[in-house]
C-alpha positions as CSV (number, residue, x, y, z in Angstrom):
1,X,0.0,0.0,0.0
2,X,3.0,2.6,1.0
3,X,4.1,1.7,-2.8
4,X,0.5,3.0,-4.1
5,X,1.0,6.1,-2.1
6,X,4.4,6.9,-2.9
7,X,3.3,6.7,-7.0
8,X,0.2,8.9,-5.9
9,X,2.0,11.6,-4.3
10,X,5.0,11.3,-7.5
11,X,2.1,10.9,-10.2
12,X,0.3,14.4,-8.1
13,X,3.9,16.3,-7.9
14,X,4.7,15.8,-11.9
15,X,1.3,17.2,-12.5
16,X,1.6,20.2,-10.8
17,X,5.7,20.8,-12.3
18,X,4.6,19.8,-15.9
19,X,1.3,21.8,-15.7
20,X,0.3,24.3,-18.6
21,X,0.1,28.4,-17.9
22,X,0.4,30.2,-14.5
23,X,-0.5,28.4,-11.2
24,X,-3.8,30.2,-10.7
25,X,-6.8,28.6,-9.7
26,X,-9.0,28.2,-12.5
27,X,-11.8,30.3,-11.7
28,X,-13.1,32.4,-14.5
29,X,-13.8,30.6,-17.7
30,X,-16.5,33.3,-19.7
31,X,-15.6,34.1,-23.2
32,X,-14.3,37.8,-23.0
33,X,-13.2,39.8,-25.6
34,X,-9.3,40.3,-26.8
35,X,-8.0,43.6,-26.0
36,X,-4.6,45.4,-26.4
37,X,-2.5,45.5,-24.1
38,X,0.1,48.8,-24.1
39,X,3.2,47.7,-24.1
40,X,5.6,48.9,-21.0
41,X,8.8,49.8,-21.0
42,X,10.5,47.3,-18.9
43,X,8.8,44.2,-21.7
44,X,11.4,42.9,-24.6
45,X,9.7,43.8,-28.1
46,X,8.3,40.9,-29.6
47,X,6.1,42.2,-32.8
48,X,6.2,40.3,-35.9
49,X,6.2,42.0,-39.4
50,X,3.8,39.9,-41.0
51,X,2.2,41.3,-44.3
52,X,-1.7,39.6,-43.1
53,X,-2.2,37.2,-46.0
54,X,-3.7,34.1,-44.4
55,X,-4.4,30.7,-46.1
56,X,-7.5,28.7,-45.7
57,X,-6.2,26.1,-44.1
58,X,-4.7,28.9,-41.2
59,X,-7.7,30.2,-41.2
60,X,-10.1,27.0,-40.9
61,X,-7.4,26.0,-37.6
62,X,-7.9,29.5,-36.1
63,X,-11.6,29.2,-36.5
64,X,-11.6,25.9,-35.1
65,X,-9.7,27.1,-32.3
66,X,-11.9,29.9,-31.9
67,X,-15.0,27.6,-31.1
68,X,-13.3,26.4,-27.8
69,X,-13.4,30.1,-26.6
70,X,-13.8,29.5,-22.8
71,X,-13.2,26.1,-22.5
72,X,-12.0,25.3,-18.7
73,X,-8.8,24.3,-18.0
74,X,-8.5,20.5,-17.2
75,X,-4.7,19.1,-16.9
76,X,-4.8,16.5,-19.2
77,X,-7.7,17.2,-21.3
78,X,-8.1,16.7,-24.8
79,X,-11.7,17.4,-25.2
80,X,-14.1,20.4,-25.1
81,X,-15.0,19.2,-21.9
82,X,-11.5,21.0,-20.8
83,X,-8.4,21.4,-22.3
84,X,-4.4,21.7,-21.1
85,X,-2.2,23.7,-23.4
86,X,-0.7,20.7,-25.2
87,X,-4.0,19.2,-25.7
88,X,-5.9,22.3,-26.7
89,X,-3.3,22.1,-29.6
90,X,-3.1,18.5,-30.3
91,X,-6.9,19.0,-30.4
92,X,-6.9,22.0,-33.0
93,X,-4.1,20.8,-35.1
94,X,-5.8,17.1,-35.2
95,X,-9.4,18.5,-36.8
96,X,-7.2,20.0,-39.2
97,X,-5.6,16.7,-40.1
98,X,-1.8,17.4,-38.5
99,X,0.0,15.5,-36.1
100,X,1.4,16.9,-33.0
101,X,3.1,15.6,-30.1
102,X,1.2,15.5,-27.1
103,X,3.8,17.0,-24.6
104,X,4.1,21.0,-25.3
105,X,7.7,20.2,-24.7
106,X,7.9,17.8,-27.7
107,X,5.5,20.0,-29.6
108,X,8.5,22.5,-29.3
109,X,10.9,20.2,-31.5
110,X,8.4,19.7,-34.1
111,X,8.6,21.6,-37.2
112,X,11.2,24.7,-38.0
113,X,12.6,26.9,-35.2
114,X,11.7,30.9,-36.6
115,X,12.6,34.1,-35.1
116,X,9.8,36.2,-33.5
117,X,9.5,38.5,-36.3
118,X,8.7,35.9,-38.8
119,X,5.8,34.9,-36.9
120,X,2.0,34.2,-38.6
121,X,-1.4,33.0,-37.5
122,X,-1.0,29.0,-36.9
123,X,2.1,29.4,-35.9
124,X,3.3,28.0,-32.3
125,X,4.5,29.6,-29.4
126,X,6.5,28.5,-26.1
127,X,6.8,29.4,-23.1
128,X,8.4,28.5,-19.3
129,X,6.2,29.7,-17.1
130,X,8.0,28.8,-14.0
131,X,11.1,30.5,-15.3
132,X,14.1,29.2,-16.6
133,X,14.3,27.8,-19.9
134,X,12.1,24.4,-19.9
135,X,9.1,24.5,-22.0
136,X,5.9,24.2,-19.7
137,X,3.5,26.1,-22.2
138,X,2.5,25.9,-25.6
139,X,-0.5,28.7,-27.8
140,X,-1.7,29.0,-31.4
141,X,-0.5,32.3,-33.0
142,X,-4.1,34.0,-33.6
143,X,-3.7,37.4,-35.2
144,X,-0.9,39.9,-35.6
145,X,-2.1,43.8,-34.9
146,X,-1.5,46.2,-37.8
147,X,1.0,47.2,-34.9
148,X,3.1,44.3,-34.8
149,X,1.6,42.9,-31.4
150,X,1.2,38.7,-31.7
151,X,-1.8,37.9,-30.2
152,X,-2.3,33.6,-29.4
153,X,-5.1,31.2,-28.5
154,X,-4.3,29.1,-25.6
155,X,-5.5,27.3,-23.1
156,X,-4.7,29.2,-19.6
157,X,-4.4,27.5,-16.4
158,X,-6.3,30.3,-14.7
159,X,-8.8,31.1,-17.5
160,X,-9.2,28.0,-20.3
161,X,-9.1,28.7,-23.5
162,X,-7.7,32.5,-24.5
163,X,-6.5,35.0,-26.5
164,X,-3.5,36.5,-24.9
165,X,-1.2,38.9,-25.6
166,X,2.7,38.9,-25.9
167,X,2.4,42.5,-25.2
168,X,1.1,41.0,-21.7
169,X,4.4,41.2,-18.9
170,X,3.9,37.6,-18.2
171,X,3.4,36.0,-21.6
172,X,6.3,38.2,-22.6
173,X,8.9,36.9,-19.3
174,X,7.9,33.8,-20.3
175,X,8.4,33.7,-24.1
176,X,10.7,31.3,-25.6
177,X,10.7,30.7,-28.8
178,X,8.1,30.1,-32.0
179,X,8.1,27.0,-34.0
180,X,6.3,26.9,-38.3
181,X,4.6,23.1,-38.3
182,X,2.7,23.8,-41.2
């Protein structure tokens, strides 16, 4: 029985290291509207110079993202019934007939490494949210401002599915890096 306990407590402790997005409770799931954020001073820039064309196949994924505005959070879930970050992608990705790794970690080797400034919509992005450089957070490039600001779909620990900002000071501590899988 101590056995059983002992993988309880080890199976409990991964999920809270590994976990998607900030470590606030998840309390406030309504669908709210994206706004811009003004950017501070003390925030590294991270605007992409993207020219706006879309394809339909981009835009079929973002619009199949988009129906899973306010989703909860769920760690481990796959399914509308709540989503983590890596399984809020899996799950987009999948309807449009991609593959992804189901660890946002993996999900950060797939594909082509690209500089912020190269970003587009469908695009992935990465971040640590506990600090350091480990990958603990993946989201869905949604729309780039006429400004430069990137603007993702994700699915927040705190508020399910999203659309943040990298404008935002703790998206933008947190940024990694962007990866092109389609």
């Amino acid at each position: 029985m101590k056995l059983y306990k002992k993988l309880a407590v080890l199976a409990l402790s991964s999920a809270i290291i590994i976990s998607c997005g900030s470590s606030k409770s998840v309390a406030d799931s309504k669908k709210r509207p994206s706004k811009t954020v003004v950017k501070s001073d003390n925030l590294r820039r991270l605007d992409s110079d993207f020219d706006g064309k879309v394809t339909g196949s981009v835009k079929s994924l973002l619009k199949d993202a988009e129906r899973y505005l306010g989703t909860p959070y769920k760690f481990g879930g796959n399914s509308s019934s709540g989503f983590d970050c890596s399984g809020f992608t899996v799950k987009v990705f999948q309807e449009n007939n991609f593959s992804l790794p189901r660890r946002s970690s993996d999900q950060a080797d797939a594909g082509k490494s690209i500089d912020i400034k190269t970003v587009k919509p469908g695009d992935l992005l990465f971040f640590a949210t506990s600090g350091g450089s480990r990958v603990s957070h993946v989201g869905i490039v949604h729309t780039i401002e006429n400004d430069g600001e990137v603007k993702f779909i994700h699915a927040s620990t705190s508020k399910g599915v999203i659309i943040s900002s990298l404008n935002e000071k703790y998206w933008n501590k947190a940024y990694l890096h962007a990866q092109r899988v389609l």
